[in-house]
N, C-alpha and C positions, 0 to 999 in steps of 0.2 A: 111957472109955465107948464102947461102940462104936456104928456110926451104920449103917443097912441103906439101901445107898445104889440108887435102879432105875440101870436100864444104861440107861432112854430118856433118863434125862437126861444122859447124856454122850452121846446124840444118835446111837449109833452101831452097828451089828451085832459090837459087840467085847465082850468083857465086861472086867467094872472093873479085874478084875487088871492088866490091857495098859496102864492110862492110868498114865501117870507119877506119882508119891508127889511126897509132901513140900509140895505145893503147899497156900497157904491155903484155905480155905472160908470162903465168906461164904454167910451168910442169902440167899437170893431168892425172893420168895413166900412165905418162912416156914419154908423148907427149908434145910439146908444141905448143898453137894454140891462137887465139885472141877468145873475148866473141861473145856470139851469138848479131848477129843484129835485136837488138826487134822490132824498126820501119816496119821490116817486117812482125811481127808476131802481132803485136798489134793496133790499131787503134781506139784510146780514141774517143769518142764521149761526150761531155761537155752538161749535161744536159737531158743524157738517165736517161732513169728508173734503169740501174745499176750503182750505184756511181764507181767514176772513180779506185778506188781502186780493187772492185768488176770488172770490168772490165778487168782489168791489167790478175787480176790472173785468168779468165775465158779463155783469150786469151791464156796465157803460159799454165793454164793445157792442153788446147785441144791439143795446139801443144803436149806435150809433150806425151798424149794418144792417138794423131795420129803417133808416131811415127815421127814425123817431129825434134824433138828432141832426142837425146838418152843419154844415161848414160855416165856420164863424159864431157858434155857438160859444158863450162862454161860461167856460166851467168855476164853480165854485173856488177858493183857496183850500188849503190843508184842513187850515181852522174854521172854515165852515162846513166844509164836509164832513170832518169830523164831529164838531155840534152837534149836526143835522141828523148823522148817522148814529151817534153816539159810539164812535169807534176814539182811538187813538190817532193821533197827526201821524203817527209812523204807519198805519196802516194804510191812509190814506195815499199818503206819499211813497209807499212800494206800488201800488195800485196805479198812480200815474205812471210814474214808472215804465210800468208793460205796458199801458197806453201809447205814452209817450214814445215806446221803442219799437212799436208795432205802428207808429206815425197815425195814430190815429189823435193825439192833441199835439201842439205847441206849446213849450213852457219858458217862458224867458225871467230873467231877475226880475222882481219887483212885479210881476204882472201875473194875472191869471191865467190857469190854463184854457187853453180856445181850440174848440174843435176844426181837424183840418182836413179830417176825408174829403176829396174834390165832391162826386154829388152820389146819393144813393143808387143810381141806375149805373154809374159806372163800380160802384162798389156789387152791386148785384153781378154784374157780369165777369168781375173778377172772381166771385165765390162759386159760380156755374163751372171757370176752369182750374184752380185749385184747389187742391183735397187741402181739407179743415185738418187746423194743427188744435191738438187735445189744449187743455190750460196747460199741462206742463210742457208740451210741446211752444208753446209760445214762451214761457219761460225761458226754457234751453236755444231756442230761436235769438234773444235777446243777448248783446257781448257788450256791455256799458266798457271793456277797454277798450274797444275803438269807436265808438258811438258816443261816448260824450266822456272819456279820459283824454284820449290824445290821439292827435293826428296822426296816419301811422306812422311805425315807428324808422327811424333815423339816427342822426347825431345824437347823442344827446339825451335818448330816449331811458327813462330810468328803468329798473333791472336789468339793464345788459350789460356782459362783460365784455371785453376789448377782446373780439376774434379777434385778432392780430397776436396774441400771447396765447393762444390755445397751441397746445407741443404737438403737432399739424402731424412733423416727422415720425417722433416716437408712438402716437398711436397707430396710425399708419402702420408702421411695422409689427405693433402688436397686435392688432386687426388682422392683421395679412396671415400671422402665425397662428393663430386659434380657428381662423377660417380652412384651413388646412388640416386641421385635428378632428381626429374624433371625439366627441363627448358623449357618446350612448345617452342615454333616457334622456339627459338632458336638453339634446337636440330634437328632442322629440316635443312629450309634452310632462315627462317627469320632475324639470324644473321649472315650472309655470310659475309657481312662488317667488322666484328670484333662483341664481347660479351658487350653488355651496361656496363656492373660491370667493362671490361677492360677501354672502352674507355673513361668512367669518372673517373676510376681512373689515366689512362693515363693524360686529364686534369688538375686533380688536383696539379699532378707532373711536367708538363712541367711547368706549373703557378709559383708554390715555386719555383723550381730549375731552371728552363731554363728561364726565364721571358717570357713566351708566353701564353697569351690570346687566348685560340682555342673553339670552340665549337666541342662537342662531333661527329659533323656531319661531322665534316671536317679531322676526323680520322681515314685511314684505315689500317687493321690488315692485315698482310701478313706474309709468311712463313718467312721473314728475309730479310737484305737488299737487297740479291742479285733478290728475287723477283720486290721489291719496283724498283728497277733502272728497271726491264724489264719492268713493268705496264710502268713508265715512258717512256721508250726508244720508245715502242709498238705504243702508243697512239700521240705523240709528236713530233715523226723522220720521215719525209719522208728519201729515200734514198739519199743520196747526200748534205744534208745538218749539218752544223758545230757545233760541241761539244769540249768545251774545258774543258782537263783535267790536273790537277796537272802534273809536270812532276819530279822527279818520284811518280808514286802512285797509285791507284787500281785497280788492275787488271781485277776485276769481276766488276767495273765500263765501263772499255775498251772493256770487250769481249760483257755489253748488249748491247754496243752504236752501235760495229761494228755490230752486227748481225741484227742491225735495218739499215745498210747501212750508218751509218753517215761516215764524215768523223772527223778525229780526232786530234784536236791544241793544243800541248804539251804549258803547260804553266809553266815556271821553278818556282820553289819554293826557299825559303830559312828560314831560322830563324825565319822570322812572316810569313812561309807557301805563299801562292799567291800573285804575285803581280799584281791586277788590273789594272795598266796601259799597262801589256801586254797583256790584252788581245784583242785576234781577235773580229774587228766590227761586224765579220755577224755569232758569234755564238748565237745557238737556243737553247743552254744549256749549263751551269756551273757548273760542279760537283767540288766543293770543300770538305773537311775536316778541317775546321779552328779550333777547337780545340784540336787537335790533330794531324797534318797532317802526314798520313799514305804514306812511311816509315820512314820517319826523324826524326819527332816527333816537327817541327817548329808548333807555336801558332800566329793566326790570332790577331793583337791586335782592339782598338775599331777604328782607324783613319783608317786602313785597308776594317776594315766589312762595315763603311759610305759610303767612296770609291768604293767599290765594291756595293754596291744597288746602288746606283747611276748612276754607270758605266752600271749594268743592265738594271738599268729604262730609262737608255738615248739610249740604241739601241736596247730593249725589247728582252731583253734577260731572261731566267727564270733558277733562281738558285736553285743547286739541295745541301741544308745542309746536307749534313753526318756527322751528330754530334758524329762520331768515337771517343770514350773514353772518353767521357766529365765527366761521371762517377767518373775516374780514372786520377783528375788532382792534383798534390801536390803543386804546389809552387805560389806564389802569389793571387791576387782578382780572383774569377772565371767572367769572362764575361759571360754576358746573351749570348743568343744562337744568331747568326746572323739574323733569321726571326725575332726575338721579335722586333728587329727594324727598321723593314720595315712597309710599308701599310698593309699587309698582301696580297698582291698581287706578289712579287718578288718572294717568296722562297717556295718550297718545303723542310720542313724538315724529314729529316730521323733519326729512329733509331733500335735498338735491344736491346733483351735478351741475345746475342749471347758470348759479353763479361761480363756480370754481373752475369749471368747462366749458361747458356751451348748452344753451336750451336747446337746440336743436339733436342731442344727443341722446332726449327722452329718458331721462335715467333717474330715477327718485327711489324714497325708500319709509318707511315707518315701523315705528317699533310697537307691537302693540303689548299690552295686558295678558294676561295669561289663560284669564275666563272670556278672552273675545277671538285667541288664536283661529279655534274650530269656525265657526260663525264666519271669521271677516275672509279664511283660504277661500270657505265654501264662496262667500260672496265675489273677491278677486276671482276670482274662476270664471263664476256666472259673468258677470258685467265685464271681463275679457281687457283685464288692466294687467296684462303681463308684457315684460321688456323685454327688450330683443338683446338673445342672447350672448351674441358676439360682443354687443359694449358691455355688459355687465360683465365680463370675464376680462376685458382691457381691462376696465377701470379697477378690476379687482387684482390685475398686478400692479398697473400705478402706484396702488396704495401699499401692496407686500413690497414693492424693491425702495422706494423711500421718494418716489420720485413727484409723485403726489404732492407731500409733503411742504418736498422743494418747490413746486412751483407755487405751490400755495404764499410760501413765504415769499417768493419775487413780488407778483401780482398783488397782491397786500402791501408791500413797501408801495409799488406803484400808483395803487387806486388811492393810499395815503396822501401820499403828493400832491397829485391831480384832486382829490376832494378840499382838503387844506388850502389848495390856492384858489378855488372855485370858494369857498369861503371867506376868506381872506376882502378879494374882490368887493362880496355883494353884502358883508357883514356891517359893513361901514353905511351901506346905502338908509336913509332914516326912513324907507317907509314900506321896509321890509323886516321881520323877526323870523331869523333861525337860529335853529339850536347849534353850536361847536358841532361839526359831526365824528364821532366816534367809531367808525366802520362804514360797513355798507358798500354802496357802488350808488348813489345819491343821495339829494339834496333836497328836506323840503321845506320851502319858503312862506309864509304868510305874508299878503299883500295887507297892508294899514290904512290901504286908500282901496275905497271901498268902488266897484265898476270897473276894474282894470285889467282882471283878469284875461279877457277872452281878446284885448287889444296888444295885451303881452303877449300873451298864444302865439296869436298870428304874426307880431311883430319878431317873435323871433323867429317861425318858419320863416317869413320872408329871408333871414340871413342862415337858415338852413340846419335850424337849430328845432327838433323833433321833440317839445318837454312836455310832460303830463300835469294837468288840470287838477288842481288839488282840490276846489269844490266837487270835485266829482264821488271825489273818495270819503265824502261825509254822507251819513246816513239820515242825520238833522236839520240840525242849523247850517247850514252852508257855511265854507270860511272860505275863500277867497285866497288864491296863493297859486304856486307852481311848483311841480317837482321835476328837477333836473339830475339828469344820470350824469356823473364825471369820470366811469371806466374809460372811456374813450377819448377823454377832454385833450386840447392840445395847447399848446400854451400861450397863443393871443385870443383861445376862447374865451379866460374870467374877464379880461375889461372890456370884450363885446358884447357878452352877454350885459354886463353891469350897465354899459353905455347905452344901449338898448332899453332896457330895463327903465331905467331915467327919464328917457327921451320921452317913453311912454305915460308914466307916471304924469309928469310936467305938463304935456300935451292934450293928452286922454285919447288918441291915437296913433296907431302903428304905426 
């Protein structure tokens, strides 16, 4: 039967013959039509000043605020775009992406993206009162953690530690007494870098604990990690060029890299986290988590970390350690930190107060290289990632009188417990795989039944349970799961959540 298809909805001044055959049709609005033909609307340039991702999506929004596209249009898949364009499915799919986050498509499982601007006249009259955000400006606009990780944050919610054990008291009074002191230059603008008191005590700590030999100069203080990845990204990334990251895994890693233009190589993880033989030759940075790898909780062992500086130093690649929960490891030898065994040349390591204290207390730090000291102050300077001096000078007696320490070891026995039993619970459940967890402050889970994710979401906010979307955190193939934080857990939360969990599964809703 034949179907009398308009040319506006393939969006495009071509007529239908031009657009490529064989493709399905699905229903949208109650119509059924073939996707639009992006070869016409976009026109990669390999080597421009905007990476080719950045491009993609520059090309579809204009269409789409020239009216050239309308509402209910539907867009090609990954793999046809990419075909069509002769680009990569990863490029593609960063590219919807900022679409999709500028709500300019729809993207659901299993279906295509579909354009969802209401109509070009109202989109015109929104662009007459809003100043235009540049392409990185829409980048940095974009927070896929609360846009499509997880609801915000609550119960449950993974990275946070349990305020309720943060020593409320004893900072409190060491706040009060430094606030009282003089500290000449430093209260000024002479310790922009981080507070001397912090970064030798930093030192002294990475030394016993991490096995890293730093000098105090090679230390700098930042509001927390997600500043540290930007200094990096800033200074490091031209547009267009390669970053590989964990696949699944941090998100506030992915959104500084994109916003610096790079482009982005999922590198699968499993049980010992990264495996360095996949990684891509012409990446210009490696952000790992090998102690902890965020969301699964896989541990980098030492044949791995050798492997990977090597594989660095053989195509000058520079690795970025996010020593995430090193803190917070229970089971076996703790391995030194990945830098400690290198030249001191390969790695940037990172860390925080974020899980040992509190995120809200903006306190991070990095160790750099010795050939990046100059370059990365001047940079911290410029881009204005200095911490506020009074915490850097608590936390840096915390750690000189032992008290630090101590509470580290409490809080650790406790998120022990509380993850263990949160395990325990949902390890049994058959259409769930997680790994034993080893550390950390969460949980993260693979669903085995495939569609379920977003009815478990919900199903557990209904009983006020805040957990993050673990297909969010994949850069590829999507996997299907949830990540749950248990610093907070209480103890009729494992068989509600597991009950829950079931109900869902069985049912296929909340």
């Amino acid at each position: 039967m034949s179907r009398v298809l308009s040319a506006r909805r393939f969006s495009l001044d071509v007529p239908p013959a031009t657009l490529r055959t064989g493709m399905n049709r699905e229903p949208v609005s109650g119509c059924l039509f073939m996707p639009v033909y992006l070869p016409a609307i976009v026109q990669p340039e390999p080597g421009a000043d905007l990476s080719l991702p950045a491009q993609v999506f520059a090309a579809i929004s204009a269409a789409i605020r020239a009216g050239r596209l309308a509402e209910g249009d539907m867009m090609p898949s990954t793999r046809q775009a990419a075909d069509g364009l002769g680009l990569s499915r990863s490029t593609i799919s960063t590219a919807y992406d900022l679409l999709r986050a500028e709500g300019l498509i729809t993207m659901r499982a299993g279906s295509r993206p579909v354009v969802c601007l209401p109509t070009p006249r109202k989109v015109k009259q929104a662009a007459d009162t809003v100043p235009a955000l540049s392409t990185r400006g829409h980048v940095l606009a974009r927070d896929p953690r609360t846009s499509s990780y997880t609801i915000p944050q609550g119960r449950l919610s993974p990275g946070l530690p349990d305020e309720g054990r943060f020593p409320a008291d004893l900072w409190g009074q060491i706040l009060r007494r430094h606030a009282r002191q003089s500290h000449g230059e430093e209260a000024c603008y002479g310790g922009y870098h981080g507070a001397r008191a912090l970064r030798a005590a930093l030192c002294a700590r990475l030394a016993s604990d991490r096995g890293l030999q730093v000098s105090s100069e090679q230390i700098l203080i930042t509001p927390g990690t997600q500043a540290s990845l930007n200094l990096i990204a800033q200074t490091m990334l031209d547009p267009g060029m390669s970053v590989a990251l964990e696949n699944p895994g941090y998100l506030g890693a992915r959104a500084a890299f994109q916003a610096a233009g790079a482009m982005i190589h999922p590198v699968p993880v499993d049980a010992g986290g990264l495996d360095p033989a996949q990684l891509p030759p012409e990446a210009k940075l490696i952000y790992i988590t090998p102690s902890n790898q965020y969301p699964l909780g896989g541990r980098m062992d030492l044949t791995r970390r050798l492997a990977l500086l090597e594989r660095a130093r053989a195509q000058g690649s520079l690795i970025l350690e996010d020593d995430y929960d090193s803190e917070f490891l229970w089971h076996g030898r703790e391995i030194a930190s990945l830098a400690a065994h290198g030249s001191g040349e390969e790695c940037v390591y990172l860390g925080s107060a974020s899980k040992t204290l509190l995120p809200g207390l903006r306190l991070g730090w990095m160790v750099v290289p010795p050939a990046l000291i100059a370059p990365l102050r001047a940079a911290h300077r410029n881009l204005g990632y200095a911490a506020n001096l009074h915490g850097q000078l608590a936390l840096a007696e915390l750690m000189n009188s032992g008290h630090y320490r101590l509470h580290l070891r409490r809080i650790s026995r406790l998120y022990q417990q509380r993850g263990l039993a949160l395990h325990e619970a949902l390890s049994s459940l058959p259409f769930l795989q997680v790994l034993p967890p080893r550390g950390g402050v969460q949980l993260g889970l693979r669903l085995l039944v495939a569609g379920r994710e977003e009815a478990c979401m919900t199903a557990l906010a209904q009983t006020g349970y805040r957990v993050g979307r673990l297909s969010a955190l994949c850069l590829d193939a999507a996997t299907e799961g949830l990540v749950i934080g248990f610093a907070t857990l209480r103890p009729d939360d494992p068989a509600r959540i597991a009950s829950t969990l079931a109900q869902v599964v069985m049912t296929g809703r909340p």
